[in-house]
C-alpha positions as CSV (number, residue, x, y, z in Angstrom):
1,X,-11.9,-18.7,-15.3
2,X,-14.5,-16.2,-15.1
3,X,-13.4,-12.7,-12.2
4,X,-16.1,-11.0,-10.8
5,X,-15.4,-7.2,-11.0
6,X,-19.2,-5.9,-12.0
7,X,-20.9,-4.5,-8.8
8,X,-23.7,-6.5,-7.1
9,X,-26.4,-2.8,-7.9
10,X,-27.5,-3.5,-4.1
11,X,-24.2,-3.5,-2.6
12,X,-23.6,-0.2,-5.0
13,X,-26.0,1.7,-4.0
14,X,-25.2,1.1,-0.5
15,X,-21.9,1.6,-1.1
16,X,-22.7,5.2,-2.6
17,X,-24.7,6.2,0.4
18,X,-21.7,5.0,3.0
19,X,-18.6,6.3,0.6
20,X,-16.8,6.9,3.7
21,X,-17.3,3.7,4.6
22,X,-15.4,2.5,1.5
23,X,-12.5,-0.6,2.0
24,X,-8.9,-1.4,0.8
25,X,-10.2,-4.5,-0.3
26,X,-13.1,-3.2,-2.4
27,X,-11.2,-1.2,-3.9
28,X,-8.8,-3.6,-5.0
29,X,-11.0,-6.0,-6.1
30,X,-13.8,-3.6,-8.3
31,X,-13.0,-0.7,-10.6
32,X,-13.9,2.9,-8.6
33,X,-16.2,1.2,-6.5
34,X,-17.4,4.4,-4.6
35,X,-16.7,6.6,-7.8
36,X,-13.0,7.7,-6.6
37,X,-10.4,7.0,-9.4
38,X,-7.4,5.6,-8.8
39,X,-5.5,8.9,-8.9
40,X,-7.4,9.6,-5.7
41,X,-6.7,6.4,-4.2
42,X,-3.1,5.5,-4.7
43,X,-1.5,8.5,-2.8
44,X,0.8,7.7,-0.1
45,X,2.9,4.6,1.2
46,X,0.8,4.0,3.9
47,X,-1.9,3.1,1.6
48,X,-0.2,0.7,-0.1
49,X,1.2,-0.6,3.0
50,X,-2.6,-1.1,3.7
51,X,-3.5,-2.3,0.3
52,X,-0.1,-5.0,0.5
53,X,-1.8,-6.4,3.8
54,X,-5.4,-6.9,1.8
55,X,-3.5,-9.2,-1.1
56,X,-2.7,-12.0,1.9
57,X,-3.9,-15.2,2.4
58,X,-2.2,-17.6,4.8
59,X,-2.7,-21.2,4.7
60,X,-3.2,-22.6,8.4
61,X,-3.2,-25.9,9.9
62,X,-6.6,-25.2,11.7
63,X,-10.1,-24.1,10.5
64,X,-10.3,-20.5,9.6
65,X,-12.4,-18.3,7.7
66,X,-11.4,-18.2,3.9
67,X,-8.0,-19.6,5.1
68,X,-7.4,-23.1,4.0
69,X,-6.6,-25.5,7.0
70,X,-4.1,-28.3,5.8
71,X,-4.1,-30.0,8.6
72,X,-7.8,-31.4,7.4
73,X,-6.7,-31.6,3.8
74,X,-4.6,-34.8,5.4
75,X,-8.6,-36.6,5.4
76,X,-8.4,-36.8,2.0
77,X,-5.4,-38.7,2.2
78,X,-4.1,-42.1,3.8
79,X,-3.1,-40.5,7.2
80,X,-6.4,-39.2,8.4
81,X,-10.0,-39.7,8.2
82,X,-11.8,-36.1,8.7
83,X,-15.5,-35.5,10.0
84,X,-16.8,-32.7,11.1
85,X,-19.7,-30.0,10.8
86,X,-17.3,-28.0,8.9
87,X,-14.9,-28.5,5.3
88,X,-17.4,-31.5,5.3
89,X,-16.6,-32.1,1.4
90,X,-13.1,-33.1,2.2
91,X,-14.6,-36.4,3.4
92,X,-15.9,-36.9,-0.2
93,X,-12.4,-35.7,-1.5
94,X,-11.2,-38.8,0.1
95,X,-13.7,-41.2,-0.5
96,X,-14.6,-40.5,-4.2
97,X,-17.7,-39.1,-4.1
98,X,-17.1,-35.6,-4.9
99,X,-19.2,-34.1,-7.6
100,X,-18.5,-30.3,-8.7
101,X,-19.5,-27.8,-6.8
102,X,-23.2,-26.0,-8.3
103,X,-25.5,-23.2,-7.3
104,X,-27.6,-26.0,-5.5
105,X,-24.9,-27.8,-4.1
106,X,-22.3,-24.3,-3.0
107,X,-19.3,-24.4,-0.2
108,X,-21.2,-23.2,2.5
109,X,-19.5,-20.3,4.5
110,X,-17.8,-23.2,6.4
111,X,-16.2,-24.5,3.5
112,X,-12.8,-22.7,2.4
113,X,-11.6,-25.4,0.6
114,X,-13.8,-25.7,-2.5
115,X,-14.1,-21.8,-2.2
116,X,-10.4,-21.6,-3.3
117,X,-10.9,-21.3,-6.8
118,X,-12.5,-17.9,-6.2
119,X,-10.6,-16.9,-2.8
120,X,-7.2,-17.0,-5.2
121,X,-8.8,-15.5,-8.0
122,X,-9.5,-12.5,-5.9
123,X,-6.2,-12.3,-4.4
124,X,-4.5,-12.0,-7.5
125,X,-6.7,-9.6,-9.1
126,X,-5.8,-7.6,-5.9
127,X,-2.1,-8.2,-6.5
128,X,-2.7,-7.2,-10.0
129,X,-4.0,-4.2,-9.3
130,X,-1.9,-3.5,-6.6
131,X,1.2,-3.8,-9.0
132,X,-0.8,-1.6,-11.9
133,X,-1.2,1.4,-9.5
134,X,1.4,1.3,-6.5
135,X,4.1,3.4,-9.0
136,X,1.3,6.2,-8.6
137,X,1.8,7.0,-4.7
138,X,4.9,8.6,-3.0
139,X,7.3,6.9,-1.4
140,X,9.8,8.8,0.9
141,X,12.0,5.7,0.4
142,X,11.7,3.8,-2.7
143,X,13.1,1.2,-1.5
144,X,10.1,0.3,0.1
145,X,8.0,0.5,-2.9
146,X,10.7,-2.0,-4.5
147,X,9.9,-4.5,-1.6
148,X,6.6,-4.1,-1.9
149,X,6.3,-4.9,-5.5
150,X,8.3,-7.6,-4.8
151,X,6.6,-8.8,-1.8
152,X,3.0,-9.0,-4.3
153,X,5.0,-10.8,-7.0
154,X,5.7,-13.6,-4.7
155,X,2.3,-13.9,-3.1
156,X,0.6,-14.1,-6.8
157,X,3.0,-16.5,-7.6
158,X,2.1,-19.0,-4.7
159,X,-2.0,-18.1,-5.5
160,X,-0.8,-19.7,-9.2
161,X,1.2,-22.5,-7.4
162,X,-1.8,-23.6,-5.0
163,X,-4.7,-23.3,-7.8
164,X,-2.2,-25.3,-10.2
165,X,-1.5,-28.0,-8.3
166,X,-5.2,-28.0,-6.7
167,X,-7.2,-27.5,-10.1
168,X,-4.8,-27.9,-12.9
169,X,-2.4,-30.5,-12.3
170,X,-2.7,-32.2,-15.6
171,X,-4.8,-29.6,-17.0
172,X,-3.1,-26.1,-16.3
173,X,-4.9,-23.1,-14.9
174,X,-5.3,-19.3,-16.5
175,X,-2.3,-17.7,-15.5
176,X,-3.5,-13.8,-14.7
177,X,-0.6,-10.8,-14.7
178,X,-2.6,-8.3,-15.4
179,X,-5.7,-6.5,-14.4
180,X,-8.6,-7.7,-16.5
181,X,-11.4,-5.9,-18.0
182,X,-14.7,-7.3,-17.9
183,X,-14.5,-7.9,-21.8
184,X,-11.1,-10.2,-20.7
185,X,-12.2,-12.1,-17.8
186,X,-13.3,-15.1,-20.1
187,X,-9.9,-16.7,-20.1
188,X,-9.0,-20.1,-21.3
189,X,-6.5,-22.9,-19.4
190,X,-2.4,-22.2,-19.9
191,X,-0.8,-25.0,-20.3
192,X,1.1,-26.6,-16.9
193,X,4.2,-26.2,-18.8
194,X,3.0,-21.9,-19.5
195,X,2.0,-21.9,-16.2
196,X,5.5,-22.8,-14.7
197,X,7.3,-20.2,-16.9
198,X,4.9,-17.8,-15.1
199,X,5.8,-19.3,-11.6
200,X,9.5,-19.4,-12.2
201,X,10.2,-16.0,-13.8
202,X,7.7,-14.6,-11.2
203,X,10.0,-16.2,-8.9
204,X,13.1,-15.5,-10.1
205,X,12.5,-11.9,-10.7
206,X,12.4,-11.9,-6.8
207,X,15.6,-14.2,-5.6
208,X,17.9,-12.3,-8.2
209,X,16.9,-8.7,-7.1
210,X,18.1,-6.9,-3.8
211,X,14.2,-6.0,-3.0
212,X,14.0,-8.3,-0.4
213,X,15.8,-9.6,2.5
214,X,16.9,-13.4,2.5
215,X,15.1,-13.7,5.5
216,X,13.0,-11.4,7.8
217,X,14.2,-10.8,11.2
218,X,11.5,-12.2,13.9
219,X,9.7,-9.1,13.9
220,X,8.9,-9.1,10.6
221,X,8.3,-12.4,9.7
222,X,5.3,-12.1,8.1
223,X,7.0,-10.5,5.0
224,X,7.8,-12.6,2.0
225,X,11.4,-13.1,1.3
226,X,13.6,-14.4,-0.6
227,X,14.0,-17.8,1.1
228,X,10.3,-17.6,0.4
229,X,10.6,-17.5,-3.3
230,X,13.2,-20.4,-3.2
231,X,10.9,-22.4,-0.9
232,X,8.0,-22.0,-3.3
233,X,10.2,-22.6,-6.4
234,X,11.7,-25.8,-5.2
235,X,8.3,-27.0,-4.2
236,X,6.2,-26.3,-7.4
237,X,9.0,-27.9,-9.5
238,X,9.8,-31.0,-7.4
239,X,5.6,-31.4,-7.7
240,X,6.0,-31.1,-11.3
241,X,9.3,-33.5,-11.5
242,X,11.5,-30.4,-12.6
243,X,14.1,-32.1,-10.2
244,X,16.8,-29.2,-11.1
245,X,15.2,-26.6,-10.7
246,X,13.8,-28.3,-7.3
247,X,17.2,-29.1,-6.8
248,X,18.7,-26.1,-7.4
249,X,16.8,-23.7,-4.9
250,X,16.6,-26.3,-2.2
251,X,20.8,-25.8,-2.4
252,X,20.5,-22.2,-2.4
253,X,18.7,-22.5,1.3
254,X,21.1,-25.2,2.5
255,X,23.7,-23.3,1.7
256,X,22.4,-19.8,3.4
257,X,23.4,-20.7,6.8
258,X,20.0,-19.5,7.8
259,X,18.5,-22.6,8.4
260,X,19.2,-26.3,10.8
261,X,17.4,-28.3,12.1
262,X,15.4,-27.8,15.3
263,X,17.3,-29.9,18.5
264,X,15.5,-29.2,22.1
265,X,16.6,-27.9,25.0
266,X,14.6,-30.6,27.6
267,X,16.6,-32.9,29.7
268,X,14.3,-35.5,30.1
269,X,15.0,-38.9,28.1
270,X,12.2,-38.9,25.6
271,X,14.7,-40.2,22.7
272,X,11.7,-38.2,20.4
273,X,11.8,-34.4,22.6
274,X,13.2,-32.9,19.7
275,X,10.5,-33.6,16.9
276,X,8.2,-33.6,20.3
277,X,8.9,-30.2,21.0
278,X,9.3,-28.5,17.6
279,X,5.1,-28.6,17.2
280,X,5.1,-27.3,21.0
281,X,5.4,-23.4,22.1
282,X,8.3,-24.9,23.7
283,X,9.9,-24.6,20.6
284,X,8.2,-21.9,18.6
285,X,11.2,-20.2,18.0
286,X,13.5,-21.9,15.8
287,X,15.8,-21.9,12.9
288,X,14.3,-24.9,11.4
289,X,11.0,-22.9,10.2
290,X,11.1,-20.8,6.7
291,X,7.8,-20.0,6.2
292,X,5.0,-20.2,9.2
293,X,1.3,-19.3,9.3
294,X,1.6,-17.3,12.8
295,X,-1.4,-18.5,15.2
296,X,-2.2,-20.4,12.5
297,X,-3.1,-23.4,14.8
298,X,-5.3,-21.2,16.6
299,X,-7.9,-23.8,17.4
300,X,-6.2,-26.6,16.8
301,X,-6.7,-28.3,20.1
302,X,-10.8,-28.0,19.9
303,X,-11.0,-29.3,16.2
304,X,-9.5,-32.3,17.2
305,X,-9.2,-33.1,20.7
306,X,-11.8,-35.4,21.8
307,X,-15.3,-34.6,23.6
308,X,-13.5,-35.2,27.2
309,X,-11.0,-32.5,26.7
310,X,-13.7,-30.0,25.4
311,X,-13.1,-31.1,22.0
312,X,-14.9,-32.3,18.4
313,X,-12.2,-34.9,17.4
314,X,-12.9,-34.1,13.9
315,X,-9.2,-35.9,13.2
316,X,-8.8,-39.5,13.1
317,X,-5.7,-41.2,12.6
318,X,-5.6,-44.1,10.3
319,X,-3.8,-47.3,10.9
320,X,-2.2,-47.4,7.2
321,X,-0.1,-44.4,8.8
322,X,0.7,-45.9,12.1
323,X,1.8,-48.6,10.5
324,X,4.4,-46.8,8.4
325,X,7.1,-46.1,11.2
326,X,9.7,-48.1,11.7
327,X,10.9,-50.7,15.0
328,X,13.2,-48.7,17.1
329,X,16.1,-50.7,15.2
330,X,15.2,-49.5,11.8
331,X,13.0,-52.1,10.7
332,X,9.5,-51.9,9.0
333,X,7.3,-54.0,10.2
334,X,6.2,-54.9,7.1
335,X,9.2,-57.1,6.9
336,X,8.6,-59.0,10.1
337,X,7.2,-62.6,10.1
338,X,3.3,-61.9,10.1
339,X,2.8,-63.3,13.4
340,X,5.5,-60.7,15.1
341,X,3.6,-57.7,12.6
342,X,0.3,-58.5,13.7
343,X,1.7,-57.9,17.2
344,X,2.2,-54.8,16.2
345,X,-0.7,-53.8,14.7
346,X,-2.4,-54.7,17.0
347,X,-0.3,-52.8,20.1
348,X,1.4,-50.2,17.7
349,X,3.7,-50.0,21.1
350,X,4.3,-53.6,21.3
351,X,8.2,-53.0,21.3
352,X,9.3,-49.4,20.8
353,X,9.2,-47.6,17.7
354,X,10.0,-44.3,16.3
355,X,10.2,-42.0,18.5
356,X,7.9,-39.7,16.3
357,X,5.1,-42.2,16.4
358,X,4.0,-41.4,20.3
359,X,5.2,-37.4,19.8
360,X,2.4,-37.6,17.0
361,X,-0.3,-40.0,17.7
362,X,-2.2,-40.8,20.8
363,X,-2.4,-44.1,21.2
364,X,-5.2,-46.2,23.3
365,X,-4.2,-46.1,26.5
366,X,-2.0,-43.0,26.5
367,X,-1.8,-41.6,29.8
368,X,1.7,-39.9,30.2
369,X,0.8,-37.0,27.8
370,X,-2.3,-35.0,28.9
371,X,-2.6,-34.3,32.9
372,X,-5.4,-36.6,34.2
373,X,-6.3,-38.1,31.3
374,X,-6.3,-41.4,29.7
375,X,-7.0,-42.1,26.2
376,X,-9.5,-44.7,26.3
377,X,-11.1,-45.0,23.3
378,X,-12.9,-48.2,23.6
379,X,-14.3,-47.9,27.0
380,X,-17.7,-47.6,25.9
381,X,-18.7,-45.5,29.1
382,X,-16.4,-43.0,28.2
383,X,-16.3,-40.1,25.9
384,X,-13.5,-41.3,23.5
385,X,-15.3,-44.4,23.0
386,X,-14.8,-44.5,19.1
387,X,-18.7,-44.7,18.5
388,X,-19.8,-41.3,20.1
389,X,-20.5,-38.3,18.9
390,X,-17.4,-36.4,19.5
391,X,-14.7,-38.9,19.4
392,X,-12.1,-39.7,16.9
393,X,-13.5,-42.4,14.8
394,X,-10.1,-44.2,14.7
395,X,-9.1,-44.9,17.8
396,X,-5.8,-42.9,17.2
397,X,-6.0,-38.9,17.9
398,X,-3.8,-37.5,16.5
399,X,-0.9,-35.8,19.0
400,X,1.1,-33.2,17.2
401,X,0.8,-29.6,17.6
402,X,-1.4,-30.0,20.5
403,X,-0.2,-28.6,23.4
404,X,-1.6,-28.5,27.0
405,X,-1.1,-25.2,27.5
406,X,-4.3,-24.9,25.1
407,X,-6.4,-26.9,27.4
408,X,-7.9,-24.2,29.5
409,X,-9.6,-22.6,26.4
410,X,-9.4,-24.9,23.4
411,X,-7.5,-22.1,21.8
412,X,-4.2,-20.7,21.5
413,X,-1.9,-18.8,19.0
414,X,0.4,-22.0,18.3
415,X,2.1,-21.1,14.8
416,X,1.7,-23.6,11.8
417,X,4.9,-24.6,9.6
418,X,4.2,-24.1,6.1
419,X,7.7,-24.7,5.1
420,X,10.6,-26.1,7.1
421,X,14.2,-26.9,7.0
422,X,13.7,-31.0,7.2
423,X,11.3,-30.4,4.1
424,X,14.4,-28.9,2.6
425,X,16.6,-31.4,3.0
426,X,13.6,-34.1,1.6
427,X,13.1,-32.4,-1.5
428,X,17.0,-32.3,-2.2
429,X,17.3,-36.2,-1.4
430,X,14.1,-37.0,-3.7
431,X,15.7,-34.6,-6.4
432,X,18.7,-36.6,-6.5
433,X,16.8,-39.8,-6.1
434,X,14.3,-39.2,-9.3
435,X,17.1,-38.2,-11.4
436,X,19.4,-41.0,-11.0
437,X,21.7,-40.1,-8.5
438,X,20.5,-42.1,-5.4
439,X,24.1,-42.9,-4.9
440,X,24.9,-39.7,-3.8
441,X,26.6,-39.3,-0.2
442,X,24.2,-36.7,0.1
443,X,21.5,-38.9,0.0
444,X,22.9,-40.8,3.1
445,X,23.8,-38.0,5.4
446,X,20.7,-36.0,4.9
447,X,18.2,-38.8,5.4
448,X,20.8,-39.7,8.1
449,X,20.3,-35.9,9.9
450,X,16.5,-36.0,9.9
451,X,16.5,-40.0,11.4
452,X,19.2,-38.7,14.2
453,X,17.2,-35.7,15.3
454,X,14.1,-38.1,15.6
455,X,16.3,-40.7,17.9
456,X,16.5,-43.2,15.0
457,X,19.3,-45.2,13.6
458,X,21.2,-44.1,10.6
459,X,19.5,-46.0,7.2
460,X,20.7,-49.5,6.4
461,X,22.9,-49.6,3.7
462,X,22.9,-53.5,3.6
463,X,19.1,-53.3,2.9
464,X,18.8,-49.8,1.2
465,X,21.1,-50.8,-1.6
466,X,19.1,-49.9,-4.9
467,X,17.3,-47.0,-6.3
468,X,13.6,-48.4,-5.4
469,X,14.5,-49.1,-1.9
470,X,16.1,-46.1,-1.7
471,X,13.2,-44.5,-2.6
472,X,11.1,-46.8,-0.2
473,X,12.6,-45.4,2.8
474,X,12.7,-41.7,1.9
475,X,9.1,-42.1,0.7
476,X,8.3,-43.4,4.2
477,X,10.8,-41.1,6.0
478,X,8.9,-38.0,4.3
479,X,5.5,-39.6,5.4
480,X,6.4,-39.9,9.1
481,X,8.4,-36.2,9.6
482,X,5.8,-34.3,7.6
483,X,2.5,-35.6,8.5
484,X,-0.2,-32.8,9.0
485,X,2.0,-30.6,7.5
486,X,-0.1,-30.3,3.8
487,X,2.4,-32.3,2.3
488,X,1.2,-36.0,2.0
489,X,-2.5,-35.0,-0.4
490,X,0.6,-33.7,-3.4
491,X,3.3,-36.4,-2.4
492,X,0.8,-39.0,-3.4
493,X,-0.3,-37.2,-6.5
494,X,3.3,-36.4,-7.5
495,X,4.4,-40.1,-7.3
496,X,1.4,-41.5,-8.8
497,X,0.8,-43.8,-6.1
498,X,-3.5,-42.8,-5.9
499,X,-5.0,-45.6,-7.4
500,X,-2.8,-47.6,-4.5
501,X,-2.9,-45.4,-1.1
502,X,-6.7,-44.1,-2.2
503,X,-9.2,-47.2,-2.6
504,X,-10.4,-49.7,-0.7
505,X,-11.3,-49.8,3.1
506,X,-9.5,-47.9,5.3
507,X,-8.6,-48.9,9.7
508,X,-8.1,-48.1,12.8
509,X,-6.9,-49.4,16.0
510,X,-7.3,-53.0,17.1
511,X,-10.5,-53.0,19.1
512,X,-10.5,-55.5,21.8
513,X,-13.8,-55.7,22.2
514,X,-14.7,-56.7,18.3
515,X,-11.8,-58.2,18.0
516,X,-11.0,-56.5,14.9
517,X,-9.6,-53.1,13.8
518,X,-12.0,-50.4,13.6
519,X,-13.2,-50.3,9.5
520,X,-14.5,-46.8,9.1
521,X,-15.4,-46.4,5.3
522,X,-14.5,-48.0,1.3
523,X,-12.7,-45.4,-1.0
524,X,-12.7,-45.4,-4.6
525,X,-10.8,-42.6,-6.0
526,X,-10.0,-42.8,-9.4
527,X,-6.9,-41.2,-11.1
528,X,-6.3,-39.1,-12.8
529,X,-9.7,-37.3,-12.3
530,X,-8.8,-37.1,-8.2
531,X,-5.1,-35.5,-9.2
532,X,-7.1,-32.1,-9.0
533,X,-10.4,-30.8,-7.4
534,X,-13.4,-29.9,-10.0
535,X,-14.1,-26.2,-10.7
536,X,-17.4,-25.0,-9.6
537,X,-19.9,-25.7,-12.1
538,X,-21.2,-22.1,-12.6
539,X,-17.4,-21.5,-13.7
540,X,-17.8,-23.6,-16.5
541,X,-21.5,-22.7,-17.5
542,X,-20.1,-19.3,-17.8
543,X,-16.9,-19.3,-19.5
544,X,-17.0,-21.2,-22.9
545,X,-13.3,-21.3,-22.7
546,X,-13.0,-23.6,-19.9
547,X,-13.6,-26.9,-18.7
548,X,-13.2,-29.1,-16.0
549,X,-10.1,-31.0,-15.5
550,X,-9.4,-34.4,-16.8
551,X,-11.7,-36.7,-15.4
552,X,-14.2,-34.1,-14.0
């Protein structure tokens, strides 16, 4: 891992002609950039308020800058194909035909993804700095500076979390806590096992201090807190199968009282309005949500809408995913006599289903959803027809977060769910699940909670009766109530299931026309080299003490 702090000469000497012109972030990322020390700079609170705000970076759901959009990440898994004329690698992420990144072959300015290796890097040297020099400036109220420190240890923590389970996951990353000279910036793997000390005691520093609130009030929401270090610890440790630790702060949020699970206030008799409404502004405002990307679905509705509604339909649904929800009695359809599951697969709506399946896909022939508009995706004199330029390539669009009330502009300011109570209560049942303990009533009556607020019946204990099928349906209940939510790339990689869910060809919708179900491409992934992405190859070339990970 190589950090760039050596000044491009060009950009100094500009730089030393415009030194009023000089930024929080420069200075946080290069050593005296304009020639002031950091005497000069760290001075009052308000500059470290300002230097706190240059040390973010969301995740979102849609496409944005150097923010990483997980709802596209989900094309590199078994719910979604993705193709656009942006994040275009992710397509190759799924396939397996990625090759590292090199000087000929760079993440264009459209590509945040495979620019995350450096994007992180930079935010923690900011937080690193930040935490060298914020002691330096008054603070009327030190309490502040407390929650400000605390606030930094939380974010560099989840920059280590998402470059560890992106680049590292059998392999480790360089853990960085301090502010490196260019004689240090060399720096060789930790191990995964180092690198979760780091995380935890990072973490943990946070939850058992009074620096923070537990959680924010609305206003102030985009504050880390300590239900934000508990939501990152139990993720990073149930992806690294430290089921106690994951256990043990997914209990600490159950039992807060802050959180339950989202029920709306409609009156219509959709038996699905409350997952429906939850990804709707309708529902913005909940106590179900932990952490949220605010507007971070900004332009959700033009990235994947189709050319009809002023959209690219970069977003295509795949039938492996459809086909994961349950009858509207509880039953797979997997386990239905082939003649009855064909039927299905064919007319996913063939008897009802899930409720979550039509609050989350648009299916051919949806016209109670969108004013005036049908979903016709194989009328080929239409604009959805699944071979233009412009429409989903699936046949399925995908439904959730999209909201009409983005219509008129193809934009909107639609927040994005990065962590949420039903994700809670999933981590705790697959905790006790992995470690033995599937037996639990808690294993019931949480599965149960999340299957009653989607209108489905409680789990069938004549049928769910071991440990495997146990895990069968929470695997598949986890699939279906997180889906474009970033979660489904690590649940495949954390269950080993890859070499499964990620080769051979992949569907869509029955297509009338052919007769057949839309084939769109062949993957071949192979694990464990697709457990983590490569690191750009310049990152190797120059640091002897690195390599890429297993596989790479």
């Amino acid at each position: 891992m190589k950090l760039y702090n050596k000044i491009n000469p060009k950009a100094f000497l500009l730089t030393c002609l415009l030194l009023v012109c000089s930024s929080c972030s420069d200075f946080l990322e290069k050593d005296h950039p304009t020639g002031v020390t950091d005497d000069d700079f760290w001075k009052t609170m308000n500059e470290c308020e300002n230097a706190l705000g240059q040390c973010k970076l969301w995740v979102k759901g849609a496409y944005g800058g150097d923010e990483l959009g997980l709802v596209f990440l989900e094309g590199a898994t078994d719910n979604m194909y993705f193709q656009s004329n942006f994040e275009q690698r992710i397509v190759s992420l799924g396939n397996g035909s990625l090759v590292p990144p090199t000087d000929n072959n760079a993440p264009s300015s459209w590509e945040s993804t495979f620019n995350s290796w450096k994007n992180y890097y930079l935010r923690i040297r900011r937080c690193n700095r930040f935490l060298k020099f914020v002691d330096n400036a008054y603070f009327a109220d030190e309490k502040e500076r407390s929650r400000m420190k605390a606030e930094i240890r939380v974010w560099r923590a989840w920059y280590h979390i998402r470059l560890l389970c992106w680049y590292g996951r059998n392999d480790g990353i360089p853990v960085v806590d301090t502010d490196l000279t260019p004689t240090e910036i060399y720096k060789p793997r930790n191990t995964v096992e180092e690198c979760l000390d780091f995380i935890n005691k990072e973490l943990d520093m946070v939850i058992n201090s009074n620096d923070l609130e537990f959680l924010w009030d609305e206003g102030r929401r985009d504050r880390m807190s300590v239900s934000s270090a508990l939501a990152l610890k139990m993720d990073v440790n149930l992806q690294f199968k430290k089921y106690d630790v994951a256990k043990e702060a997914a209990k600490k949020l159950m039992d807060s009282g802050k959180f339950e699970l989202y029920y709306s206030s409609a009156t219509d008799d959709d038996p699905g309005k409350n997952y429906r409404d939850l990804f709707r502004y309708v529902g913005e405002q909940n106590k179900e949500r932990i952490m949220f990307k605010s507007s971070g679905l900004d332009n959700i509705w033009f990235r994947n809408m189709g050319t009809p509604l002023g959209g690219q339909g970069v977003s295509a649904v795949l039938k492996s995913f459809v086909d994961a929800y349950e009858t509207m009695d509880g039953k797979t359809i997997q386990s239905l006599p082939a003649d009855e599951k064909l039927k299905y697969e064919k007319d996913p709506l063939y008897k009802p289903r899930d409720p979550r399946l039509y609050a989350t896909v648009f299916l051919p022939g949806d016209n109670t959803t969108i004013s005036n508009y049908t979903y016709e995706p194989f009328n080929e004199d239409g604009s959805d027809y699944v071979g233009k330029t412009g429409a989903v390539r699936s046949g399925y669009m995908m439904k959730k977060f999209i909201d009409e009330q983005d219509r008129a502009t193809g934009n909107g300011s639609l927040d994005y769910p990065l962590y949420r109570y039903a994700e809670v209560l999933l981590d705790y049942v697959e905790c006790l699940v992995e470690s033995g303990d599937w037996q639990n009533p808690d294993v019931e009556k949480y599965i149960n909670m999340i299957r009653h607020r989607a209108g489905m019946p409680n789990m069938d204990k004549s049928v769910y009766n071991t440990q495997e099928k146990v895990r069968e349906l929470y695997r598949r209940e986890r699939r279906v109530e997180l889906c474009f939510e970033g979660k489904r790339y690590d649940d495949i990689r954390r269950w080993g299931i890859g070499a499964e869910v990620m080769n051979g060809p992949i569907y869509g919708a029955w297509n009338p026309k052919d007769n057949a179900f839309v084939t769109i491409e062949n993957r071949t992934c192979t694990f464990p080299k697709y457990d983590s992405w490569p690191l750009p190859q310049t990152e190797v070339t120059s640091n002897p003490n690195i390599s890429q990970p297993t596989g790479w």
